[in-house]
Every structure is written in C-alpha cells, then in structure tokens.
VEXNUSE-119524 format. One record per residue (C-alpha): residue in three letters; x, y, z. Coordinates in steps of 0.1 Angstrom, whole numbers, m for minus. Layout:
r aa:ALA&east:X&north:Y&up:Z
...
***
This chain:
r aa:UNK&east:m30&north:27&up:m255
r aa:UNK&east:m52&north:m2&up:m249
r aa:UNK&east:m40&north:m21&up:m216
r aa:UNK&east:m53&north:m54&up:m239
r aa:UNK&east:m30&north:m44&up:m266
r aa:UNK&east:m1&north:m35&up:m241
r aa:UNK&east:m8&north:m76&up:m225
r aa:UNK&east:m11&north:m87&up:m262
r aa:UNK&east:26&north:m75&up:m270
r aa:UNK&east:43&north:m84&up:m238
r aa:UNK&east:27&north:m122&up:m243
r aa:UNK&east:37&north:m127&up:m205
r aa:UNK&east:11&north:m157&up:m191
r aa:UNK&east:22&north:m143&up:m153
r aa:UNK&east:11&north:m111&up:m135
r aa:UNK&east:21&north:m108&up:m99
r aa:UNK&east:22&north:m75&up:m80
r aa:UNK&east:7&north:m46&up:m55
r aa:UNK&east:m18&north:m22&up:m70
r aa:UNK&east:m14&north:10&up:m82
r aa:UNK&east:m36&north:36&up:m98
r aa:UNK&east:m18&north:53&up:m126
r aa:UNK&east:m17&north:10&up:m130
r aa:UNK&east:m52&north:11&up:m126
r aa:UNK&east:m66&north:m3&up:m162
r aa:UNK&east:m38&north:m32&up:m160
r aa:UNK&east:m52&north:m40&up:m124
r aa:UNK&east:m89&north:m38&up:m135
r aa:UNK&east:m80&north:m64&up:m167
r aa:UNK&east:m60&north:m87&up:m147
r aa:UNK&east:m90&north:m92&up:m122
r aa:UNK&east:m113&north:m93&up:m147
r aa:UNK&east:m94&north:m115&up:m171
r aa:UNK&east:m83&north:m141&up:m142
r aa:UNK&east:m92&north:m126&up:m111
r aa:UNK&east:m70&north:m141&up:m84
r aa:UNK&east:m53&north:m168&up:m97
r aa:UNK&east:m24&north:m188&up:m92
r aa:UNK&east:m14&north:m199&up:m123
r aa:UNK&east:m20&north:m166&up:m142
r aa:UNK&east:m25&north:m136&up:m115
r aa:UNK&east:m14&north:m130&up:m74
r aa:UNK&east:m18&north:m97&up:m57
r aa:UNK&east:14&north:m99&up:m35
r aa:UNK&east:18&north:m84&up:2
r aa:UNK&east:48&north:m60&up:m9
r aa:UNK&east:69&north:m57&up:m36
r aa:UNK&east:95&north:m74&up:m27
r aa:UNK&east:71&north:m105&up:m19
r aa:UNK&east:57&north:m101&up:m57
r aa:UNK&east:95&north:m98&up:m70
r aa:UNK&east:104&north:m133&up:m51
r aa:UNK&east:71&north:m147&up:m62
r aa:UNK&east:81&north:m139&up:m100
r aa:UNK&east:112&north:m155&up:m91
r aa:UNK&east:95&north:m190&up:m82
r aa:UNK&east:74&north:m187&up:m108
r aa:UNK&east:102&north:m184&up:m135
r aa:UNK&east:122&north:m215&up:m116
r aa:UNK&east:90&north:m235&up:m124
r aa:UNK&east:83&north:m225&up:m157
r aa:UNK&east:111&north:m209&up:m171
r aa:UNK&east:88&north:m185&up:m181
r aa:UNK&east:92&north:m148&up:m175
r aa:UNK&east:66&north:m133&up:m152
r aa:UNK&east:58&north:m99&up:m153
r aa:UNK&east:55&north:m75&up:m120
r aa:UNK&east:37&north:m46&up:m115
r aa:UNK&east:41&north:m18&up:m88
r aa:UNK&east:36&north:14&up:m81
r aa:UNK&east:70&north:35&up:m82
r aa:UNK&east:72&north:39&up:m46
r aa:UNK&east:74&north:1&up:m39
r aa:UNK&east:107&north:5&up:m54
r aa:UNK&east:127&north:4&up:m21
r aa:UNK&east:104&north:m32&up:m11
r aa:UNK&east:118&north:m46&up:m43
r aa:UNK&east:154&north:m38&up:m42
r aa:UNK&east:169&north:m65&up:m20
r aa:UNK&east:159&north:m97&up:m44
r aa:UNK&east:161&north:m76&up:m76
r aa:UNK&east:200&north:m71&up:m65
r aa:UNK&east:205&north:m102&up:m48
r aa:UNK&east:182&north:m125&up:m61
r aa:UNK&east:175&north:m120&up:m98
r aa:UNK&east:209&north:m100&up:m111
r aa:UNK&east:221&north:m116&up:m140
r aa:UNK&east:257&north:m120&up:m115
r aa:UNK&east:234&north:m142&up:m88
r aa:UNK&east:204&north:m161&up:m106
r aa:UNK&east:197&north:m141&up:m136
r aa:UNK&east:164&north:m144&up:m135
r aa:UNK&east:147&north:m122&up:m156
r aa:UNK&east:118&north:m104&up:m149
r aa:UNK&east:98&north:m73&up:m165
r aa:UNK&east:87&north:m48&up:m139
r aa:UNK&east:57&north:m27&up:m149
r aa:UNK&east:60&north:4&up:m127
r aa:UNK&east:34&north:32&up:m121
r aa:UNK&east:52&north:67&up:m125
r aa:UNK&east:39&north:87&up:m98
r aa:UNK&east:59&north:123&up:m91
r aa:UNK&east:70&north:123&up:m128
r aa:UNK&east:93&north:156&up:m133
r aa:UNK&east:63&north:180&up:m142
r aa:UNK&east:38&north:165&up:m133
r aa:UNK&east:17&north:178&up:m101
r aa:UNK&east:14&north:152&up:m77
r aa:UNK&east:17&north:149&up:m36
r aa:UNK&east:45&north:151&up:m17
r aa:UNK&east:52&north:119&up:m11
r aa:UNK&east:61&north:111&up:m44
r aa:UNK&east:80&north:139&up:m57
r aa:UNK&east:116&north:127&up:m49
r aa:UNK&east:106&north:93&up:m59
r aa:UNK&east:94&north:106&up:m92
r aa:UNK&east:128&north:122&up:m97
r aa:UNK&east:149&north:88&up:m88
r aa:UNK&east:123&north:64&up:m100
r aa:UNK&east:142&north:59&up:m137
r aa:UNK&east:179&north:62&up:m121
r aa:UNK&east:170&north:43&up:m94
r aa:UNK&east:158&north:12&up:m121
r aa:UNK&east:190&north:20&up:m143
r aa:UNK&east:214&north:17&up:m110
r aa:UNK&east:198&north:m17&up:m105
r aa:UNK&east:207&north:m27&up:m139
r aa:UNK&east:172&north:m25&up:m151
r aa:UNK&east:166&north:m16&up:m187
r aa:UNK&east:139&north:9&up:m190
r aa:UNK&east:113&north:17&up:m214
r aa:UNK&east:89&north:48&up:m209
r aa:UNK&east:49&north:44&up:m219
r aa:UNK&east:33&north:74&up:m227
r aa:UNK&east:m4&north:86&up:m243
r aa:UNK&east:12&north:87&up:m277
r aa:UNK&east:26&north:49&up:m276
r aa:UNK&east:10&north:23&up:m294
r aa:UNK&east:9&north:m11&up:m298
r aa:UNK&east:36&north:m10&up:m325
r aa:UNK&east:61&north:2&up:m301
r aa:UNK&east:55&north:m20&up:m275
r aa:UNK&east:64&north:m54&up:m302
r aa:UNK&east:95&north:m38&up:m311
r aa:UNK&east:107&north:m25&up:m272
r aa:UNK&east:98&north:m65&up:m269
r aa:UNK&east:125&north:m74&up:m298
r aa:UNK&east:152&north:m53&up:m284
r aa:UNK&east:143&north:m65&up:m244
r aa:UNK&east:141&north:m102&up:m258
r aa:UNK&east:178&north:m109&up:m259
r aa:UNK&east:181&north:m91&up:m225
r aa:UNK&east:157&north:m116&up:m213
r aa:UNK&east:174&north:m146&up:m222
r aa:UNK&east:205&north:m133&up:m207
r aa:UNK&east:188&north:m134&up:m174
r aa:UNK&east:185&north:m96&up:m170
r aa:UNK&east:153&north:m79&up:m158
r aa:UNK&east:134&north:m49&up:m182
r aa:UNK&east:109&north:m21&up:m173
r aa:UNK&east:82&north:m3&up:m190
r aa:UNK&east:77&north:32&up:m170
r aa:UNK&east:44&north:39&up:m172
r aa:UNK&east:30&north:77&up:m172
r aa:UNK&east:m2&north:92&up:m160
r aa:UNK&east:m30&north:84&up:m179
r aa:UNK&east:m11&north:59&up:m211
r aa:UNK&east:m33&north:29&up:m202
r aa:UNK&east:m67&north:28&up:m209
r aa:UNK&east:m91&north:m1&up:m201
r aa:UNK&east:m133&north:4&up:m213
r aa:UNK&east:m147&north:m23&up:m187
r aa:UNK&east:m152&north:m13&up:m152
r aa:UNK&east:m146&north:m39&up:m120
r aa:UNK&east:m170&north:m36&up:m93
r aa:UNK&east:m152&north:m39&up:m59
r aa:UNK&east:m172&north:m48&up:m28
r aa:UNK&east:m180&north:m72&up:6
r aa:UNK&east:m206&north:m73&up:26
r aa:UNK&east:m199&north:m53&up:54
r aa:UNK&east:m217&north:m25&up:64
r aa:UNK&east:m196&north:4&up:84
r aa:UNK&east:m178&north:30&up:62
r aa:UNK&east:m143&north:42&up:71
r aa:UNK&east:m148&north:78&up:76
r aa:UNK&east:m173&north:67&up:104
r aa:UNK&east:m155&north:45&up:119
r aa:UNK&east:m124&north:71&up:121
r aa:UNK&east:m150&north:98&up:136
r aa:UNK&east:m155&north:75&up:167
r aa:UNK&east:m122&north:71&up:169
r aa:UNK&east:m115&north:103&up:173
r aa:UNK&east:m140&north:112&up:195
r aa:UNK&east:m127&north:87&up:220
r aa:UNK&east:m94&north:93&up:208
r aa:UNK&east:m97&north:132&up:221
r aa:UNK&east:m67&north:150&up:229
r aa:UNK&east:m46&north:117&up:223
r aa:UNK&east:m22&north:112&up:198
r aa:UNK&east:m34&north:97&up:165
r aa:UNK&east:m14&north:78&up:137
r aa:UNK&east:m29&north:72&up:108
r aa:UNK&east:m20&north:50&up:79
r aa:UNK&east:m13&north:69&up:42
r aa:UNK&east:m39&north:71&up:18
r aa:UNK&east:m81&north:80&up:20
r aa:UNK&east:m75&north:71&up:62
r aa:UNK&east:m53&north:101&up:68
r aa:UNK&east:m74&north:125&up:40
r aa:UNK&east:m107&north:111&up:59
r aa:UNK&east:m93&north:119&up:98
r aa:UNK&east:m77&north:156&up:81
r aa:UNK&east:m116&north:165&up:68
r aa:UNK&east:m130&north:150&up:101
r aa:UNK&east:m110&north:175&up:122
r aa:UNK&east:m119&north:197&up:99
r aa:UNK&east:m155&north:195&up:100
r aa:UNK&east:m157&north:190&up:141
r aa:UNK&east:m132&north:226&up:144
r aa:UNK&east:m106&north:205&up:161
r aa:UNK&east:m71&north:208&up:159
r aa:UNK&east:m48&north:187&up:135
r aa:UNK&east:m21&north:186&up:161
r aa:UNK&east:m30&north:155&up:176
r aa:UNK&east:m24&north:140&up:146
r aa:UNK&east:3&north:126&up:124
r aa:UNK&east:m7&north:117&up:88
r aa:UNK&east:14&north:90&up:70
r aa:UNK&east:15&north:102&up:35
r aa:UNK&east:37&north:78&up:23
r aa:UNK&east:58&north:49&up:36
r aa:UNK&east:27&north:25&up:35
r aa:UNK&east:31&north:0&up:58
r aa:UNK&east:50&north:17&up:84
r aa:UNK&east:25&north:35&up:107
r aa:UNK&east:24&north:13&up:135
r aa:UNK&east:63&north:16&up:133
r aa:UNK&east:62&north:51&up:133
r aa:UNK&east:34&north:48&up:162
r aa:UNK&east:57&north:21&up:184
r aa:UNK&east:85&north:46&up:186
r aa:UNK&east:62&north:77&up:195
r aa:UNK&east:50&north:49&up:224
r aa:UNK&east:80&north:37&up:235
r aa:UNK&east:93&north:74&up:244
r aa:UNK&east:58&north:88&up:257
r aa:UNK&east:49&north:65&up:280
r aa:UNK&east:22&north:84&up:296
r aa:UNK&east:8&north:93&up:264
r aa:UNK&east:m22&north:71&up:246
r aa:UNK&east:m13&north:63&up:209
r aa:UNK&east:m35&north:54&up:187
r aa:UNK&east:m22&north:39&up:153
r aa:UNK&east:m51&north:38&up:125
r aa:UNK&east:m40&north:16&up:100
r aa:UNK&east:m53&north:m5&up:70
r aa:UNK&east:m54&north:m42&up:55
r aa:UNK&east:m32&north:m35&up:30
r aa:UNK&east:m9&north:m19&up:49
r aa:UNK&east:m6&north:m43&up:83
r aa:UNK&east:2&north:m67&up:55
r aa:UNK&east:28&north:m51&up:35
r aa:UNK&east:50&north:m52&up:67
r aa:UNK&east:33&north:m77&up:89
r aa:UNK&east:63&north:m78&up:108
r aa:UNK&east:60&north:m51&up:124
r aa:UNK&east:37&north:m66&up:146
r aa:UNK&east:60&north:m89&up:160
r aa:UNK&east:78&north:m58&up:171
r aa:UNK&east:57&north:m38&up:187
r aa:UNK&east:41&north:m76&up:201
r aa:UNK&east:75&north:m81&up:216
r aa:UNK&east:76&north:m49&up:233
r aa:UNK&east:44&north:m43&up:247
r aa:UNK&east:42&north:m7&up:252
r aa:UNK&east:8&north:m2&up:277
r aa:UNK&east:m3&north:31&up:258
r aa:UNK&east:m5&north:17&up:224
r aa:UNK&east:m38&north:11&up:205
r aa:UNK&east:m35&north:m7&up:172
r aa:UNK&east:m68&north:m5&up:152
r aa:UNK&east:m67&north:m23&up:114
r aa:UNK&east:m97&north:m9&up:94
r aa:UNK&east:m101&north:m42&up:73
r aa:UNK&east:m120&north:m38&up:39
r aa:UNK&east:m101&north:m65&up:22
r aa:UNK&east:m91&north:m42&up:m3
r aa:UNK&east:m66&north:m15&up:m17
r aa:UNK&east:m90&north:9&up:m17
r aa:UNK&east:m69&north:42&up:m21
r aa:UNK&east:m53&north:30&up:m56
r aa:UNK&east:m89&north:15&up:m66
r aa:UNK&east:m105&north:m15&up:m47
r aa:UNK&east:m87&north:m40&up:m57
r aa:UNK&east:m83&north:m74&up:m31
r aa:UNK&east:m58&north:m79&up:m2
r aa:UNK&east:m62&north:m112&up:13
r aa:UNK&east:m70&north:m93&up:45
r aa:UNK&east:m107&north:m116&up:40
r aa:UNK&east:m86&north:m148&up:43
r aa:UNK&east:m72&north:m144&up:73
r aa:UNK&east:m75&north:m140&up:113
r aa:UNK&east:m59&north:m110&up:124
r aa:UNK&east:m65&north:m113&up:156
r aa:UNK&east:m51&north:m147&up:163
r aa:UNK&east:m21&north:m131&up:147
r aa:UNK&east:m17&north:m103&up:165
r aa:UNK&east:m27&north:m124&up:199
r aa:UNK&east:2&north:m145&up:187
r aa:UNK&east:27&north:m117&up:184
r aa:UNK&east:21&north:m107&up:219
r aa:UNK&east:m5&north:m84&up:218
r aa:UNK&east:m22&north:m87&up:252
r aa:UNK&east:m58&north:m79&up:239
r aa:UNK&east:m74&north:m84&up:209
r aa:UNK&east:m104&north:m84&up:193
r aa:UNK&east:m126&north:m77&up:161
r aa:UNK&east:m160&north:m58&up:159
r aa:UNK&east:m182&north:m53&up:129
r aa:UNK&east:m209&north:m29&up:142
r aa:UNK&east:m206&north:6&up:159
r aa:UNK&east:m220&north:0&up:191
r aa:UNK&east:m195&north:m29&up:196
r aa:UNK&east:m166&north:m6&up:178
r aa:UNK&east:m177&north:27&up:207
r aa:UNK&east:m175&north:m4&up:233
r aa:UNK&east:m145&north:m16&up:224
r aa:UNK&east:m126&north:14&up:218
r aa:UNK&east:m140&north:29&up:254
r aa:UNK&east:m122&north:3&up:267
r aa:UNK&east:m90&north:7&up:251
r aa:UNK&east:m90&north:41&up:259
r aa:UNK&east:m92&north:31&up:296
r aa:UNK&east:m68&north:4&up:295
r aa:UNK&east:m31&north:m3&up:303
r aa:UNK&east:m22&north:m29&up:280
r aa:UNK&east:m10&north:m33&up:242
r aa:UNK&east:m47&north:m37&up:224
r aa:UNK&east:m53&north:m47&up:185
r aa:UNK&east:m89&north:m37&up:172
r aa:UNK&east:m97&north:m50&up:139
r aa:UNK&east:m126&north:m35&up:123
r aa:UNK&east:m142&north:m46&up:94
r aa:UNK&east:m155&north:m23&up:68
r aa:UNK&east:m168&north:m15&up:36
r aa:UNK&east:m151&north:m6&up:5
r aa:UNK&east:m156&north:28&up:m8
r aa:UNK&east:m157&north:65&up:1
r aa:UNK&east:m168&north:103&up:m9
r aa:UNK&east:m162&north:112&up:m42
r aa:UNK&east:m154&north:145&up:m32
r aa:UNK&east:m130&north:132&up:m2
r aa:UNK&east:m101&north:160&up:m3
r aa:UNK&east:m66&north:159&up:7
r aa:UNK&east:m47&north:176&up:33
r aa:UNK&east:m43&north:214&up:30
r aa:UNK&east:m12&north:218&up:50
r aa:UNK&east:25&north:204&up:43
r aa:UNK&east:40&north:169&up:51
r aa:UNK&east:65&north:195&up:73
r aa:UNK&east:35&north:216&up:87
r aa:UNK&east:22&north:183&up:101
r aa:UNK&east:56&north:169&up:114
r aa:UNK&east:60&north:204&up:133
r aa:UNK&east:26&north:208&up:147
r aa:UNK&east:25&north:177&up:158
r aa:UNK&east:60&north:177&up:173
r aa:UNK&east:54&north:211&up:192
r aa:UNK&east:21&north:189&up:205
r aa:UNK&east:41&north:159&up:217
r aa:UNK&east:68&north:182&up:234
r aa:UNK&east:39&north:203&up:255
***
C-alpha cells in the first residue's frame, strides 16, 4: 500500500524512531514530509531512546506518538516498553511500527533469522497487540485495525503493525548527502593496509561487506577480521574485550555514526579502561547509510571532545587521506587508547556484495587467528 495512505489511517501527528529499510518508504515520507522536526518527526539514538521519547511526547500532549524500528531494535526497546509504558506502570500507549526482517520464509541474513522467528511472540509477550501489513493490505484495513486498536489505546496499552518486505511503497525519492569528499570503502582500504596482520573489528552493515570485498580483492586473508553482522552498536564492545585479553595484540574497531551513537556508552567503558592496543576509528557520514541514508545527528556533534572526555588519551578527526594515512601510521605505532573520527561521504557500490562465508566460519577463523 501507499506509505501516505498507511499515515492517513493511523492519523498519528508524532513519528519518532531508528531507520530501517523494509521501513524505507515511511522513513523517505517522514523526511520529506517534515524532515527533522520536533514537533512532528525525531530520528532517535536507539530504540529505546525513541520509545522514552514517545513517552514524553504523549505526557505533553496526550497524544499517541507512533515509533518506528527495525525488528532487531526490539531488545533496545524492551526495558521502557515493560517498565515504562505497561498499562500496570504508566500506561502509556504507543504504536510501534516495526520492520520484519527474517520473516519465516523469507531469505534474509543471518542475523535476523532468529529475530524473524521471535519478532511477533516477542511483541505478544510484551503485551503488544499486533497487526501484520502485507502487499495485499489496503487502506481499508488499516481504518478498521485502527477501530479495534482505538479502545486499546485509551486503555493505555501499546499496538503494532508488523510490516513485511516490500508492503510499503512511497513514488518520491529523498536525496541523502554532505559535503565531504572520502568514500568508506577507501577509507577502510587504508585501514587495512596499516592495519596488516592486526586484528580488525568492524561495525555491521556496508563497513563489514566493504572490508570482506577489500580482502577479497587484495588476496588477503579474512582471518584478521571479525565482521559484526548484527548487534549494531556493539563493536567497540566486542573490540574492548578482544583488547583487554590480548594485550600485545593491536585492535582496531571500525565503527560508524550510527552506531557509536546507539550505545554511546560504551565509550565511557573502554575510556575508563584504557587498554594501550586499542584503536577506535568512527567513519562519520552523518547518516544511516546501510538501511538508506537517512540523518544521525553524528553532524551536530564533537566526537572527539567526547571521546577525549571519556578518557580516551588521543583523539583526533581527519577529513582528507593523506591526514587519515598520517594519523593512522601513528596509531599503529602508538601505546595509548586512540579515537580517529573520519568524516565521509554517504553512499557506496551498487554492486557492494555481502559476505560469502558464515557468521560461525568468521567467529572460527578468526578465533583459531587470535589463539596462534
């Protein structure tokens, strides 16, 4: 159906949420609608962030705000949806639009195949009504699901429409872009020449695809290298633990905009523990690129103060190669936590591919690596 007609029939005056792109033609309306604005549309950190923002908004208004994710930010939203808006706590009521990825018969990647398979449960056991949206549904359907969810509503529970691959459609196209001028595939080529036989964790999405191809193309091995598929926001965890207990080994963690964002906190962490083999480099387009381009607020902020102020000991931001190859030599040589940012362009191949071995082939290579 028509993403205007699904807006139409919701009659919600709130959008608040993290991208997704089987939520593509809702994103691409809501920026072209209202772009990024407070009163009508916020792209959140993580979900839970969007679910607690709905929350405000409803204590303002008494409105009910709608908020959109990608199944997989499921997990981010589950504290305040149990704790916060439960119709036994606050009963605020909310209605979650949420991305289907992994549906039960439907190819998709690894990551979200169990997530597909829990993703309706998993609303149900949170005493979320849900709704599935389909090709065939139509604006008709949508108005009376609306009828039936209204006295849930007003009882302060929270609804869902579950939306499958390719039931939203949306005519006008939303041109993403900044002004910078290195791509991300280049940038992770020089960090992987400097990088050499060092350990390399990437962030999930087009960075890990991009490094797989890269190693590819050069006839390098992929053992070096662990490739978050999923669990965005996490790398650097994942990336502090492999430092903390190889000390003598160099880590570099690749990560993104959206992602240092989603669980900023992180960076306190690893701040607070300082491991001396530990590079963090954010590739910062100011965008969700991987589920379609749409803004972080990664262009209204300093990453680097923050991460000086977590306790990284050196940090620093280059927007040219030759000062990227500099500053990265010098990370390579150093002893001391180090945060590159490194601002880039939005966009990529459109023949980028994705990784031809397993999630487990990757974990086991890269284990049998780390042990030698």
């Amino acid at each position: 159906m028509d993403v205007k007609e699904l807006i139409e029939s919701i009659g919600a005056e709130f959008y608040t949420g993290v991208p997704d792109s089987q939520l593509k033609a809702l994103c691409n309306y809501l920026m072209n609608t209202y772009g990024i604005d407070p009163q009508h549309h916020v792209i959140a950190a993580n979900e839970g962030n969007c679910t607690a923002l709905a929350a405000g908004y409803h204590l303002a208004t008494g409105k009910v705000p709608v908020v959109y994710m990608q199944n997989s930010g499921i997990g981010n939203s589950i504290n305040p949806v149990a704790s916060l808006l439960n119709d036994r706590v606050y009963a605020i009521p909310c209605i979650f639009m949420v991305g289907w990825r992994g549906e039960p018969g439907e190819h998709d990647e690894p990551q979200h195949i169990f997530q597909g398979e829990v993703t309706i449960r998993l609303l149900e056991d949170m005493g979320i009504t849900v709704y599935v949206l389909d090709k065939t549904t139509t604006q008709a359907d949508i108005k009376a699901q609306m009828v039936r969810f209204r006295p849930l509503l007003d009882q302060g529970k929270s609804v869902a429409f579950v939306v499958r691959k390719n039931a939203l459609q949306y005519g006008e196209k939303v041109d993403y872009h900044n002004d910078f001028a290195m791509r991300r595939e280049e940038i992770i080529e020089h960090i992987a020449r400097i990088a050499q036989r060092d350990i390399i964790v990437s962030t999930t999405g087009k960075a890990s695809r991009e490094l797989f191809e890269i190693r590819e193309r050069e006839g390098e091995s992929h053992q070096y290298d662990f490739l978050t598929v999923g669990s965005m926001g996490h790398s650097s965890s994942i990336a502090l633990g492999i430092a903390l207990n190889k000390p003598n080994t160099k880590i570099w963690c690749i990560d993104g905009d959206g992602a240092a964002l989603m669980h900023m906190g992180a960076m306190a962490v690893i701040g607070a523990n300082k491991p001396e083999n530990l590079v963090h480099i954010v590739i910062n387009n100011e965008a969700h690129e991987t589920v379609g381009g749409m803004p972080t607020v990664g262009g209204h902020m300093d990453l680097v103060k923050i991460a000086e102020g977590c306790g990284y000991l050196h940090a620093l931001c280059v927007e040219d190669l030759q000062s990227l190859d500099t500053a990265l030599a010098e990370a390579k040589k150093a002893s001391e936590l180090t945060f590159i940012e490194v601002k880039a362009a939005i966009g990529a191949r459109s023949d980028l591919g994705r990784p031809t071995t397993t999630a487990r082939e990757n974990k086991e290579s890269f284990m049998k690596y780390l042990k030698s």
